[in-house]
VEXDREN-2710 file (C-alpha; in Angstrom, 1 decimal):
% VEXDREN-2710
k/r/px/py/pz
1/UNK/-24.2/9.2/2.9
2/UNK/-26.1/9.8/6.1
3/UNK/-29.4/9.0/7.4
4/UNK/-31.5/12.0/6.1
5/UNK/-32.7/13.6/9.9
6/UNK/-36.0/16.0/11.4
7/UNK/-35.0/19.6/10.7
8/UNK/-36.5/20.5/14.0
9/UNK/-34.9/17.7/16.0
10/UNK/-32.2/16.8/14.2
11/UNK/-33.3/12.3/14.9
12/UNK/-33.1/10.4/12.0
13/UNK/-36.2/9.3/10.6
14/UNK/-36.7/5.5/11.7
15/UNK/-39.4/3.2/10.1
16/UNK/-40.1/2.0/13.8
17/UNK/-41.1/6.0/14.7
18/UNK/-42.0/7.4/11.6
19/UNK/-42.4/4.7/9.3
20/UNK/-39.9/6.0/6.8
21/UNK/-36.1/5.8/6.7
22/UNK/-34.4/8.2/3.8
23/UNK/-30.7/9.0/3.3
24/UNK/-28.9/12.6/2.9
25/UNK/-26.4/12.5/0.0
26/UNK/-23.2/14.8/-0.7
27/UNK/-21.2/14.1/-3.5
28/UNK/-19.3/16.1/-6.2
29/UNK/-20.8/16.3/-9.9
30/UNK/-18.2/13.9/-11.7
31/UNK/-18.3/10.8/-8.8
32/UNK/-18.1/7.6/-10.0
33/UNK/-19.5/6.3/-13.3
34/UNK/-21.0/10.0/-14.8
35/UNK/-21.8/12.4/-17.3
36/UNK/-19.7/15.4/-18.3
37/UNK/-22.1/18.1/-20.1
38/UNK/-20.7/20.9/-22.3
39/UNK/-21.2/23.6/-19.3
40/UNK/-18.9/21.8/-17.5
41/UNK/-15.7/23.2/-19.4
42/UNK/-17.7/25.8/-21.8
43/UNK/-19.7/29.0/-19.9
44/UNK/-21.8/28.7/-22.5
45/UNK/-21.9/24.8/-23.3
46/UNK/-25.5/23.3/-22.5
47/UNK/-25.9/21.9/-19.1
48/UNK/-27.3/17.7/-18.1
49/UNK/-30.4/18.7/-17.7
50/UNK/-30.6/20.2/-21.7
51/UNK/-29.0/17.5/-23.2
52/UNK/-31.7/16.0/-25.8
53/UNK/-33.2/12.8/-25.0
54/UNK/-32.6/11.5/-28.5
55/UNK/-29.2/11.5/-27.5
56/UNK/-29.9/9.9/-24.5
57/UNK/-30.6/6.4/-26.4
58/UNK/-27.9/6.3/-29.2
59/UNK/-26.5/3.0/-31.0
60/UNK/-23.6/1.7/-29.4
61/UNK/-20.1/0.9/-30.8
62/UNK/-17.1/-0.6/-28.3
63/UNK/-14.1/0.2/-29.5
64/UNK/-11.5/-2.6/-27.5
65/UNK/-7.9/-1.3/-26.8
66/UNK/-6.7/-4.1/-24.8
67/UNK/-4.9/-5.8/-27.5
68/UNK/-2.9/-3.0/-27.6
69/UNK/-2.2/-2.6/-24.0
70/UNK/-0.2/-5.7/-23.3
71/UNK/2.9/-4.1/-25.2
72/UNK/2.1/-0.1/-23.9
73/UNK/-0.3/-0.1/-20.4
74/UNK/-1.0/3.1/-21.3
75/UNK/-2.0/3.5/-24.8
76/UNK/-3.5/6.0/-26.9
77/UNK/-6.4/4.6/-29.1
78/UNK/-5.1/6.4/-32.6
79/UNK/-7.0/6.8/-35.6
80/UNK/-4.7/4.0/-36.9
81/UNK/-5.8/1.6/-34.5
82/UNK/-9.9/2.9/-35.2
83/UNK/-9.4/1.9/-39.1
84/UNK/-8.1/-1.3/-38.3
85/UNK/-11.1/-2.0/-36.1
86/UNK/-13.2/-0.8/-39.0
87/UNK/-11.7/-2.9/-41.6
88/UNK/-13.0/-6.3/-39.4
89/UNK/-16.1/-4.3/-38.1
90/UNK/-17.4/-1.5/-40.7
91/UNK/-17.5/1.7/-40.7
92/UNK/-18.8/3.4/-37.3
93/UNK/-22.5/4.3/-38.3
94/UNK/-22.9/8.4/-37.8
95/UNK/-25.2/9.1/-34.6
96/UNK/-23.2/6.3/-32.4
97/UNK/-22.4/6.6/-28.9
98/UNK/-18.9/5.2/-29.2
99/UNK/-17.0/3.8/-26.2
100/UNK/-13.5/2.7/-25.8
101/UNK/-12.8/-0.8/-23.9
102/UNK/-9.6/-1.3/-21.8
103/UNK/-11.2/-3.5/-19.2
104/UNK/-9.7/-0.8/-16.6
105/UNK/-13.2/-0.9/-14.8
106/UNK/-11.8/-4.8/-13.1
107/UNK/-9.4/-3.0/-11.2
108/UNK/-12.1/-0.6/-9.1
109/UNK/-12.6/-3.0/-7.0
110/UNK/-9.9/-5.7/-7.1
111/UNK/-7.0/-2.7/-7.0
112/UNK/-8.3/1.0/-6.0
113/UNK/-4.9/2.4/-6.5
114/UNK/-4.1/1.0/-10.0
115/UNK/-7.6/1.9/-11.4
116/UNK/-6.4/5.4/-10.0
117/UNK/-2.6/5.4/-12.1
118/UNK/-1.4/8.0/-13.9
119/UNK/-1.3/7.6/-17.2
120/UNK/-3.9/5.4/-18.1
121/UNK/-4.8/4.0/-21.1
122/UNK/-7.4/6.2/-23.0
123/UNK/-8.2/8.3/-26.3
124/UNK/-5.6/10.2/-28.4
125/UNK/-6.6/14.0/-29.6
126/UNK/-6.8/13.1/-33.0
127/UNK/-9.1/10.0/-32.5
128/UNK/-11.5/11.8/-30.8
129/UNK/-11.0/15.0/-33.9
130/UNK/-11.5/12.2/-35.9
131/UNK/-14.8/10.4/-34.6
132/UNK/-16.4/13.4/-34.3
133/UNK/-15.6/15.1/-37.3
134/UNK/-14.9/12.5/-39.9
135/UNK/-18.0/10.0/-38.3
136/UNK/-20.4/12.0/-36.8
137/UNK/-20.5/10.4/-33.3
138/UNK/-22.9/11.7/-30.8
139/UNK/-21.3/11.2/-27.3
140/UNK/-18.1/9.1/-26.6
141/UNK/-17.3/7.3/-23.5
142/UNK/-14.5/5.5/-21.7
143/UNK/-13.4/3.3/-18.3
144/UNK/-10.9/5.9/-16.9
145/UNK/-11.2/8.5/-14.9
146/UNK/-9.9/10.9/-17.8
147/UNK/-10.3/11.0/-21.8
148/UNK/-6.7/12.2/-22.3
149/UNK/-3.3/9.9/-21.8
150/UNK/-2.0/13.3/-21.3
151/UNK/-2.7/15.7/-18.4
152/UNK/-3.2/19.0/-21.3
153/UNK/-6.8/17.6/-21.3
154/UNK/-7.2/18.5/-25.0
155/UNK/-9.9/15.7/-26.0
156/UNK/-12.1/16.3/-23.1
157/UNK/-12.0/20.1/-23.7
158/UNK/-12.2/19.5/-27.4
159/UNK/-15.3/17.4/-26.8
160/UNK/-17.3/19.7/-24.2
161/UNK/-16.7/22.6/-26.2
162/UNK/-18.0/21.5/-29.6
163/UNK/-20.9/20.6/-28.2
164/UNK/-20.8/16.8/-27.0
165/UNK/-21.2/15.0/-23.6
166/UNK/-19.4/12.0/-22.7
167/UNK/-19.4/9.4/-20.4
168/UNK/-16.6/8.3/-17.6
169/UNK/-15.7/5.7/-15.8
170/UNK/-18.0/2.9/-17.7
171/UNK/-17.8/-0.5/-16.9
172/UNK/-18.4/-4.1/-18.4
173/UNK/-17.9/-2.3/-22.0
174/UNK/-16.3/-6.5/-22.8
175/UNK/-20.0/-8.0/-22.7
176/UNK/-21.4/-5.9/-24.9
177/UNK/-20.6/-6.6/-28.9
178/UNK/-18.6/-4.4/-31.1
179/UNK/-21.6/-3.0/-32.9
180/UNK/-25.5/-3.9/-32.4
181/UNK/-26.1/-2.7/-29.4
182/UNK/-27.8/-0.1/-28.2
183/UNK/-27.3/2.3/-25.5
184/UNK/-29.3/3.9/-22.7
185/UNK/-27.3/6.5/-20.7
186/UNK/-29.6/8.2/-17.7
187/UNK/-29.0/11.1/-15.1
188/UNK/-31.3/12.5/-12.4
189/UNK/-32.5/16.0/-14.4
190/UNK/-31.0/18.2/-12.6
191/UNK/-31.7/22.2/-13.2
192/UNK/-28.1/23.6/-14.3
193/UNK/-26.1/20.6/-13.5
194/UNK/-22.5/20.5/-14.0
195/UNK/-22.2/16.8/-14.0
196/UNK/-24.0/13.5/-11.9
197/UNK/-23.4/10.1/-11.8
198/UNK/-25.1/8.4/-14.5
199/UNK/-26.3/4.9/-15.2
200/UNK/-25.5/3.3/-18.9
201/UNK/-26.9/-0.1/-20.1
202/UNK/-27.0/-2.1/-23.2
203/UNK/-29.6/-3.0/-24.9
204/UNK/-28.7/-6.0/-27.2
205/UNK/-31.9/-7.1/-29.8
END
């Protein structure tokens, strides 16, 4: 971030001489919290800017790992693990933006270098087969920087190219109820785009 300048002479604009301030940006696509589109792992995978609104605001279900991570830091959410959330929860309603809570996001600021370990806890290949497949989620979502425990990078590839977006590097997914919310994930439309940072809130009713 720097102060946004004249082209001709290069001074920043100042609210005391031009009554205007702005700011120059220059970031990579996937920065912080953001949205990964199809395009960006599929040539021919629909880029942010075509992604339909109607799957911009999608029901919300928050899938919590951390009781599994005090016995395995780096867990894989299994398919095992999604039935026994269903059996206290229900079945995951088709056309749900479904997110998975490990409460990594408290560490981004409290301890950089831990939020930045390698493995993580996040989704296993087959979950992700299976949410997609078997309950008809929309878009999926997660606190790390990755979707795979692994560094193959099979769900996220699996994701992008059937189709789906997702969502990385959420936050706050543990104030936000397992099922009732809604969610409203937004992105600057930009022609093209590979990826942005994106900003997701919770609707509760």
């Amino acid at each position: 971030m720097t102060p946004a300048a004249d082209p001709k002479t290069q001074r920043p604009y100042t609210i005391q001489e031009d009554g205007i301030r702005t700011t120059l940006y220059e970031f990579v696509g996937q920065y912080g919290t953001h949205v990964d589109p199809p395009a960006h792992f599929d040539e021919k995978g629909i880029t942010m800017d075509a992604i339909p609104l109607k799957q911009m605001i999608l029901p919300l279900v928050v899938l919590d790992a951390t009781p599994y991570l005090q016995k395995d830091p780096n867990h894989a959410f299994s398919v095992a693990d999604l039935r026994a959330w269903e059996q206290k929860h229900g079945r995951i309603p088709r056309g749900s933006f479904v997110a998975l809570r490990t409460d990594m996001y408290k560490d981004w600021d409290t301890d950089p270098e831990r939020f930045k370990r390698a493995p993580f806890p996040a989704w296993s290949f087959e979950t992700i087969k299976f949410l997609y497949e078997q309950r008809g989620a929309v878009a999926t979502g997660h606190e790390s920087l990755d979707t795979d425990t692994t560094d193959k990078m099979e769900s996220e590839t699996y994701i992008l190219q059937h189709g789906h977006y997702q969502i990385e590097v959420m936050a706050n997914l543990d104030k936000v109820p397992p099922k009732g919310a809604l969610i409203v994930v937004t992105w600057p439309k930009v022609r093209n785009g590979l990826g942005f940072p994106a900003r997701a809130f919770a609707i509760l009713p």
